[in-house]
C-alpha positions in Angstrom: 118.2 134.0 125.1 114.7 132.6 126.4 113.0 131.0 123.7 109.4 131.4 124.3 106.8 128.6 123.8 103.2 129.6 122.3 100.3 128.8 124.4 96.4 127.9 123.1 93.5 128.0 124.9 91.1 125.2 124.7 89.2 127.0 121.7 92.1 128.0 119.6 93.5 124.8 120.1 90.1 123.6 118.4 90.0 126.0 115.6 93.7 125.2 114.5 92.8 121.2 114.8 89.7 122.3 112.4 91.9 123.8 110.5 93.9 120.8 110.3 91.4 118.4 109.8 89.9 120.3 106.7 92.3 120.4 105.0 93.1 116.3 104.5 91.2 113.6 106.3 93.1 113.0 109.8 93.4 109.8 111.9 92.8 110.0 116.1 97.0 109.5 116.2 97.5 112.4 114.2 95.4 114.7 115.8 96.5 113.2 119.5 100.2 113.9 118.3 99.3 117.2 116.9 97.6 118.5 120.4 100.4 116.8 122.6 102.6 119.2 120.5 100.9 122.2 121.4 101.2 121.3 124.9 98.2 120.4 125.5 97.0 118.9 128.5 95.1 115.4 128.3 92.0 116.1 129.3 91.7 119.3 126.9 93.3 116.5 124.5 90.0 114.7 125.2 87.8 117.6 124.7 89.3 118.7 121.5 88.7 115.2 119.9 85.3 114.6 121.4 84.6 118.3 119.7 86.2 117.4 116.6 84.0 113.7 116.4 81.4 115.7 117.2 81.5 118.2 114.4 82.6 115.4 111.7 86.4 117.3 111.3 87.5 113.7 112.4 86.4 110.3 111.7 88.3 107.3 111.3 86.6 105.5 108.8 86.3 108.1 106.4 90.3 108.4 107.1 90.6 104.6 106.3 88.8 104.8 102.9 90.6 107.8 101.8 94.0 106.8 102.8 93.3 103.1 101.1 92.1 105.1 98.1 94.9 107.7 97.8 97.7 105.5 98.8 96.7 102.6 96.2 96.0 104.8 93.1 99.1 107.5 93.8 101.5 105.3 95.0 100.3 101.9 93.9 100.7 100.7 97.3 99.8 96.7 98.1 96.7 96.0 100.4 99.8 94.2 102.9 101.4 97.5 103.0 98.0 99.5 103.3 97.0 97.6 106.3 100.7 97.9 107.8 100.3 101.2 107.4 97.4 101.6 108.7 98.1 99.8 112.1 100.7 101.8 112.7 98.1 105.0 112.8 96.1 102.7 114.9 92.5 102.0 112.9 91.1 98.9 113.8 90.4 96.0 112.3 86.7 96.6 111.0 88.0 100.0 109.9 90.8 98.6 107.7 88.5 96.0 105.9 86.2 98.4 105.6 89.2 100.7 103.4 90.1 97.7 101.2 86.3 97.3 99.7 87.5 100.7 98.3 90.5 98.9 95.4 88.2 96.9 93.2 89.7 93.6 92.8 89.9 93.9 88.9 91.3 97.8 89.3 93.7 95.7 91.8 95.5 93.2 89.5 95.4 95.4 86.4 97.5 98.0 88.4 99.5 94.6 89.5 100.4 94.0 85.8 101.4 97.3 84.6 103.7 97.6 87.7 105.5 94.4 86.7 105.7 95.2 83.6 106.8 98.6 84.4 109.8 97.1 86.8 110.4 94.0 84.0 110.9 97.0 81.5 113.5 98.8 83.6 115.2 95.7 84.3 116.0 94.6 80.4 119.7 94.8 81.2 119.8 92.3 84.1 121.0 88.9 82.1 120.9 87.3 85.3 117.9 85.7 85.2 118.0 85.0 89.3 119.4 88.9 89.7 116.1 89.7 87.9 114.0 87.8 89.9 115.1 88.5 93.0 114.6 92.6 92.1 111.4 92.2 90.7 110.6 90.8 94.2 111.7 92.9 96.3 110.5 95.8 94.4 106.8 94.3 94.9 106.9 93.3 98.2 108.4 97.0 99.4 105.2 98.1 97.9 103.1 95.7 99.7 101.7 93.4 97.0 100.6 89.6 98.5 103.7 86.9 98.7 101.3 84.7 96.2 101.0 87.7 93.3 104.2 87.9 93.6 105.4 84.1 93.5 102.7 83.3 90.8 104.5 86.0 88.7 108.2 85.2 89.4 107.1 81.7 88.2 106.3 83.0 85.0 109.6 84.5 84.1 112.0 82.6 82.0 
């Protein structure tokens, strides 16, 4: 059997990428990956994304701040692993400072607190004081929290 591929044109190709962009904020990469999944050829690639600037569907800042802002209250994602992640969808540098002026510093460590607490609480049973340490730890950094929150805190446990 002959599995057939579906085709766009230029403008359907920009009215599903629209489509795609209204409904959550979308980086270049995403989009890029999107089109190169349609088959789409570079240059209509190029077109589509100029378009999609254009027409304010797509802009990378506005992607930064959201995903900084989403990411950190949902998820209580670090600022180390925000900017990793970011990186790896390509925003640059100015972009990504320009996301973390979106966690307030004091919103920042609060949320810091209550997740230690949070893992401290769920690891009552660990007699091990090293064990504990050492899984309190690793717990932060996976989410991305800064090497000196974390060591300042670690210190404190007796």
């Amino acid at each position: 059997m002959q599995q057939t591929v579906k085709t766009y044109t230029v403008d359907e190709a920009l009215k599903k990428l629209e489509n795609y962009c209204a409904y959550q904020d979308r980086c270049h990469k995403e989009v890029q990956e999107k089109l190169k999944e349609m088959l789409m050829i570079p240059e209509a690639i190029d077109h589509i994304i100029y378009q999609l600037i254009q027409d304010k569907f797509l802009d990378e800042e506005r992607f930064a701040r959201s995903f900084a802002r989403g990411k950190f209250r949902t998820k209580k994602w670090g600022k180390t692993r925000i900017i990793r992640e970011l990186k790896l969808r390509e925003i640059t540098k100015y972009n990504i400072d320009l996301a973390l002026t979106e966690i307030e510093e004091a919103d920042y460590l609060k949320t810091f607190e209550k997740l230690v607490k949070k893992r401290l609480k769920q690891l009552k049973t660990e007699k091990n004081l090293y064990k504990k340490k050492n899984k309190l730890m690793t717990y932060l950094q996976y989410r991305g929290w800064e090497s000196h929150l974390i060591y300042e805190k670690i210190n404190e446990l007796k």
